[in-house]
N, C-alpha and C positions, 0 to 999 in steps of 0.2 A: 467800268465803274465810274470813271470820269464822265461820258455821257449820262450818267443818270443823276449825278453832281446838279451838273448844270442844265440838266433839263429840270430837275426840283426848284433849281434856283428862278427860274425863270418862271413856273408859275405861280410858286409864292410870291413872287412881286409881283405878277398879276393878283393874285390874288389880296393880299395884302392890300393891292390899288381898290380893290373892290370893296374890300372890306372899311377901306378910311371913305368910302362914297357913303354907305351903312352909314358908318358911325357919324359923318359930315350929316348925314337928313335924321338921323335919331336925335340929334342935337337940336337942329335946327329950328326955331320959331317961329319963323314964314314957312308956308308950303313949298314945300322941295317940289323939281322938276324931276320927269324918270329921266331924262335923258339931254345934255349939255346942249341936243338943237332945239327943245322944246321950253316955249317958256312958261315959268309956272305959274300955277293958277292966281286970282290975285284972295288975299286972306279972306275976304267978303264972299266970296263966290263959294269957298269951301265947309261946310258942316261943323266938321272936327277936326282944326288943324294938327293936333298932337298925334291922334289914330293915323292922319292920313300922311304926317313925317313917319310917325314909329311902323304903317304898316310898308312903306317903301323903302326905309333902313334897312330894315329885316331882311325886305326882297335881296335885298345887293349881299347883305351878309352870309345868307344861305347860297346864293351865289358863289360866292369866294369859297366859303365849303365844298362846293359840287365842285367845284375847279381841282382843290387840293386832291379829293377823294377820286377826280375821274385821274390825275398823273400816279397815284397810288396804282389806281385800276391797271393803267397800261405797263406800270412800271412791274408788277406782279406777272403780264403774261411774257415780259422778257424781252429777247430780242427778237422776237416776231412783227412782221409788219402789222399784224392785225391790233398790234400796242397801238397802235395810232386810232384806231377805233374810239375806244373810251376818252384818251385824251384829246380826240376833237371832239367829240361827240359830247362831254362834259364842258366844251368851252361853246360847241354851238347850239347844242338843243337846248339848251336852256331857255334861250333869247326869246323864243317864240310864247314858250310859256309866260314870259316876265311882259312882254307883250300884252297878252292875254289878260293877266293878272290886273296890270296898271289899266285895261280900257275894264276892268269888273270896278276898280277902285274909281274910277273917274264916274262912273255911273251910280256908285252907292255915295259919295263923298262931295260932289261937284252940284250945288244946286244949277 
């Protein structure tokens, strides 16, 4: 019971982290960056700054959801190794799509 303690604990502060990155660019008035090596765009270059903060807030928040939901995932098949599935799989599949996601937004929002 104790391992499942601290394995909760452990993705809610990831996730938690994910979710204040969300809330930090839903705020935010300049164009957010998707990610801390890239630098963002400058305000002039972009459309709709508020769409293009609230649509990458969201990414990171849904995000932090899929995280919680993938430790639930593994934590539900027990102590099976195959628990490890979902909970990596909810921390790494994602990435590609948020990838994905942020080069459709750079193309609709980035003159």
């Amino acid at each position: 019971m104790v391992e499942y303690i601290f394995g909760f604990v452990i993705y809610a502060f990831v996730a938690i982290f994910m979710m204040g990155i969300g809330i930090v660019q839903l705020k935010s008035k300049k164009p957010v960056a998707f990610y801390s090596g890239e630098k963002p765009p400058r305000a002039e270059d972009v459309t709709d700054v508020n769409a293009w903060n609230k649509k990458h807030g969201l990414m990171w928040i849904v995000y932090a959801v899929v995280i919680v939901l993938s430790y639930f995932a593994g934590a539900l098949i027990g102590d099976s190794i195959w628990a490890v599935v979902p909970m990596v799989g909810g921390v790494v599949v994602p990435l590609p799509f948020m990838i994905r996601y942020h080069n459709r937004l750079r193309k609709e929002y980035l003159k």
